[in-house]
VEXVO-444440 format. One line per 10 residues: number of its first residue (from 1); their letters; for each residue x, y, z of C-alpha. Coordinates in steps of 0.2 Angstrom, whole numbers. Layout:
NUM = a = X/Y/Z  ...
//
This chain:
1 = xxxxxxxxxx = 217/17/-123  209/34/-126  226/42/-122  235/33/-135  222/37/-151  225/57/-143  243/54/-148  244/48/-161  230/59/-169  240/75/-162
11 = xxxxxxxxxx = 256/67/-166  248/64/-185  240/84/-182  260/89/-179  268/80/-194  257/88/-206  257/107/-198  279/103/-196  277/100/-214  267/114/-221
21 = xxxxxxxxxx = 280/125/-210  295/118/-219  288/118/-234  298/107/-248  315/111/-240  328/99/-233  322/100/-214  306/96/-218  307/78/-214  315/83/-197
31 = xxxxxxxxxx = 303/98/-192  288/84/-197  296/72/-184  300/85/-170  283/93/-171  274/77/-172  285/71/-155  280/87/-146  263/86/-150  263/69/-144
41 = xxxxxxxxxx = 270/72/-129  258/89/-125  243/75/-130  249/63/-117  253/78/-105  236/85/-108  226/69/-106  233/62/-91  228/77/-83  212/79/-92
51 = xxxxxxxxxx = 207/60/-86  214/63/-68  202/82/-69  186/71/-75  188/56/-63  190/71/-48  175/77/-55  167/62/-56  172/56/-38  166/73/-32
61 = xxxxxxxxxx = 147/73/-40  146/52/-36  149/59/-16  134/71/-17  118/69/-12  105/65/-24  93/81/-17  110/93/-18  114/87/-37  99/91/-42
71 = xxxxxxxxxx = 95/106/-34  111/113/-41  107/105/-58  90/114/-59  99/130/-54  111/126/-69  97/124/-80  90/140/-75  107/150/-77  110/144/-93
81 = xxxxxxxxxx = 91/148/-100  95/165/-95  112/166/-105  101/160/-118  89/172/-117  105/187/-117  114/181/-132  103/190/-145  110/208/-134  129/199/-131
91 = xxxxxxxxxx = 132/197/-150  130/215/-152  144/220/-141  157/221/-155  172/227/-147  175/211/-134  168/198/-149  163/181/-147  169/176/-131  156/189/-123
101 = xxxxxxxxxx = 142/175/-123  154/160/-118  162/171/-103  143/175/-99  135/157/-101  149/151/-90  145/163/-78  129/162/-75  128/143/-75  142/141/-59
111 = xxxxxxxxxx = 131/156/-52  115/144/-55  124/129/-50  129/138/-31  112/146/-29  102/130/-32  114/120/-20  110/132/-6  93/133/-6  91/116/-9
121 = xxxxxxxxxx = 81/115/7  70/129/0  67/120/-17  63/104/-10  50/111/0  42/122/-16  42/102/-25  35/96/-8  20/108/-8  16/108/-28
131 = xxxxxxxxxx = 15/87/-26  3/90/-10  -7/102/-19  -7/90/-35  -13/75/-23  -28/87/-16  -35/89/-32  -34/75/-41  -37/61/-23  -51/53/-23
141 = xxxxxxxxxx = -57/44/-7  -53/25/-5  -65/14/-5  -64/-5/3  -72/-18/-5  -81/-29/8  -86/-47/1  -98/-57/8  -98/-75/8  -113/-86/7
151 = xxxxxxxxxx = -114/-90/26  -114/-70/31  -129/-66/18  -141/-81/24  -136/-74/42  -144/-57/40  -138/-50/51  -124/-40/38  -142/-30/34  -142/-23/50
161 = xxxxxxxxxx = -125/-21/53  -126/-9/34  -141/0/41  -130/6/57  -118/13/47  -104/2/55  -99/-5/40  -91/7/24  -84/4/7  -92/-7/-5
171 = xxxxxxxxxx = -100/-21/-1  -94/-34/-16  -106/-51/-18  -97/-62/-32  -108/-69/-43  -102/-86/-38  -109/-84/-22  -125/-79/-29  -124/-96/-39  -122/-106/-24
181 = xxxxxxxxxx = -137/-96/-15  -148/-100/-31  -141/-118/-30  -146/-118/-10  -165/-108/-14  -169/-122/-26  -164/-136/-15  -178/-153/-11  -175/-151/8  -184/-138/14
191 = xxxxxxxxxx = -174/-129/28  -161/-128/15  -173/-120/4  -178/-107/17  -161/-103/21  -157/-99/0  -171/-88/0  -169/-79/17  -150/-74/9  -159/-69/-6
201 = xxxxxxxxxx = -172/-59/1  -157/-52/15  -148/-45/-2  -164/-38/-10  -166/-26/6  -149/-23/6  -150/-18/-14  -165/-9/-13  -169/0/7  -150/2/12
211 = xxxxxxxxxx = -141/17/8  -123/6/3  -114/5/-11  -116/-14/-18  -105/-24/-33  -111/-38/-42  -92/-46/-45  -94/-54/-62  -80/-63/-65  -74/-82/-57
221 = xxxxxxxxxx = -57/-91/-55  -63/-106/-67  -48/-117/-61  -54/-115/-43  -67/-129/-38  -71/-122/-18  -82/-105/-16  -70/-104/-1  -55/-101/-10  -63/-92/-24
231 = xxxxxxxxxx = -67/-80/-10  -51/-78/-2  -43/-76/-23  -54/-64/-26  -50/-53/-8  -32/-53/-15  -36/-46/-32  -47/-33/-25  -35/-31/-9  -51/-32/0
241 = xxxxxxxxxx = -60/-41/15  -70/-56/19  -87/-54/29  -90/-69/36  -97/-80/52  -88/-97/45  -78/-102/58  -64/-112/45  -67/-98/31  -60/-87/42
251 = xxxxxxxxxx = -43/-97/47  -42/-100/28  -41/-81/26  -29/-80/39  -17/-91/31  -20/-83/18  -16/-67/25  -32/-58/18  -39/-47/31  -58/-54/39
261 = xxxxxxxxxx = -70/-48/46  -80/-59/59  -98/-56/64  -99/-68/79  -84/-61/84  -91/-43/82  -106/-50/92  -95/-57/105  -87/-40/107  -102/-31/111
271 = xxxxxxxxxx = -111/-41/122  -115/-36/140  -99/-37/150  -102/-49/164  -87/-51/178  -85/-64/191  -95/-61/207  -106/-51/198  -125/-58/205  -138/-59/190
281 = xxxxxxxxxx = -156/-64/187  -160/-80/175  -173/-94/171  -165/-111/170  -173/-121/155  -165/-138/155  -152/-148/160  -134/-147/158  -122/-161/150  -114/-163/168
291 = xxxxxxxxxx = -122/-173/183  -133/-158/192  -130/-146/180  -143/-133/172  -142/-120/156  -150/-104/156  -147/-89/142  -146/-71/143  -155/-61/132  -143/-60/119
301 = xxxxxxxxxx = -141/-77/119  -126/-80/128  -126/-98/138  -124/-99/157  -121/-115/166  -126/-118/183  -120/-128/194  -131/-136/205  -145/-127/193  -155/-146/188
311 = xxxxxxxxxx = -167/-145/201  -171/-126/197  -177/-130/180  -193/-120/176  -191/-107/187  -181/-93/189  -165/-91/200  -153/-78/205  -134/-85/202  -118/-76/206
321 = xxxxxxxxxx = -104/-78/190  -91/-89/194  -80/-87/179  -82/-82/160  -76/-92/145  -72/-83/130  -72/-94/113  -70/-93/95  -91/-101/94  -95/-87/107
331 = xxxxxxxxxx = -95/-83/127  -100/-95/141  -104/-90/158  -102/-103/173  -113/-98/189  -119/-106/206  -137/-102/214  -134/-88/225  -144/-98/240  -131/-112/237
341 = xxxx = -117/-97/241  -124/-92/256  -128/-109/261  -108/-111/260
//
């Protein structure tokens, strides 16, 4: 289509200069018409190769690699600025004229274009450094938000965790969960009351003695009933983590995919190790749900079942482990009275 419209203007462009050479003679008809079919001809001449020269050209930069076209562009740029700046001292060059600054301008932006494309590599690192250098300044450390849940604050153990150091960020408590602890503080049954104002108390220290960063989250997801889900809403929005020791909170969160952090399971993790065949000292307290059976603890509360341990009750026993249970509500040891080995 765009070669036609050429033709026909430079067929038009031909009549009229055929005509003006004729003048009002006999031939002008005649040189109007073979001027304007010469003319016509060169404009289709000229545009097929003009259009088969651009879609080279085009094929040719498409090909290039986005790092090479613009390294050459910028050197482009650059070469160009330059013939800028030189065409106040070109124009004064009388004796080769005007095309001075066009020959020049030409020049140096092929020059530019060939310098930026080799040292690409050199330029891109130069960009690399200057965005580094950008991001040192301007960085600021990120800080992950850390929300309790209700379960974690009446704990209190969090307090203690804080006061180690172990935990970092910012500790967010969602007003929401400050409601249900008000709700649980003024509550008729007593234990419940205790525990509300234990979880109060617990974030008062950590307020006021511990040296953490702590955000009151104002806002609530009205349209969401459960502080559970509110919870793990509000993780997502802050792309932070839950703190909890609610067993199904934390399988919600990991549906959810929001990151969790445990403290039973942090307390699992370091308790004393304690291997099978290992002999260790304990006091038997009661019985066991099996026949013959008998409980004792570890200091840290860990559970240990003995086998043969009922008539022991009261006293204290050396056991040898016979096997360790790991579970999501904690660790379980199962032991046999040392005399009862050696008996065997």
């Amino acid at each position: 289509m765009m070669r036609k419209w050429l033709q026909i203007i430079f067929a038009i462009i031909g009549g009229v200069l055929g005509f003006e050479w004729s003048g009002w003679n006999g031939y002008a008809l005649w040189m109007m018409g073979a001027i304007a079919f010469i003319m016509c001809l060169a404009a289709g001449w000229a545009a097929g190769l003009g259009m088969k020269l651009l879609l080279k050209g085009e094929q040719r930069v498409v090909s290039l690699p986005v790092s090479d076209l613009l390294s050459g562009t910028s050197g482009l740029v650059i070469g160009l600025l330059i013939s800028v700046l030189l065409f106040p001292v070109l124009e004064k060059v009388i004796w080769i004229g005007s095309w001075l600054p066009i020959i020049v301008s030409t020049v140096l932006g092929i020059m530019g274009f060939r310098i930026g494309y080799e040292k690409k590599e050199e330029l891109a690192q130069v960009f690399r450094n200057r965005a580094q250098n950008h991001e040192k300044q301007t960085h600021r450390p990120y800080e992950e938000h850390k929300i309790l849940d209700t379960s974690v604050i009446i704990d209190g153990r969090i307090a203690d965790i804080c006061k180690t150091g172990f935990i970092e960020g910012t500790l967010v408590i969602p007003e929401f969960v400050l409601e249900e602890l008000q709700h649980i503080a003024d509550s008729s049954d007593l234990l419940k009351r205790n525990r509300g104002r234990r979880g109060l108390d617990i974030l008062n220290k950590i307020q006021k003695e511990l040296e953490v960063k702590v955000l009151i989250y104002e806002g609530d997801f009205e349209e969401i009933s459960e502080v559970d889900s509110k919870l793990v809403r509000l993780a997502k929005v802050l792309q932070g983590k839950v703190i909890t020791n609610d067993f199904n909170l934390n399988k919600v969160c990991e549906l959810q995919g929001v990151s969790v952090l445990n403290i039973n399971d942090l307390a699992n993790a370091v308790k004393p190790v304690v291997l099978p065949g290992e002999e260790i000292l304990v006091q038997v307290i009661k019985d066991g749900k099996e026949h013959g059976q008998g409980v004792a603890y570890l200091d840290d509360g860990t559970m240990i079942v003995v086998e043969g341990g009922r008539d022991f009750i009261g006293s204290n026993l050396e056991v040898m482990v016979t096997s360790v249970l790991q579970t999501s509500a904690g660790r379980m040891i199962f032991a046999k009275p040392k005399l009862l080995e050696k008996a065997q």
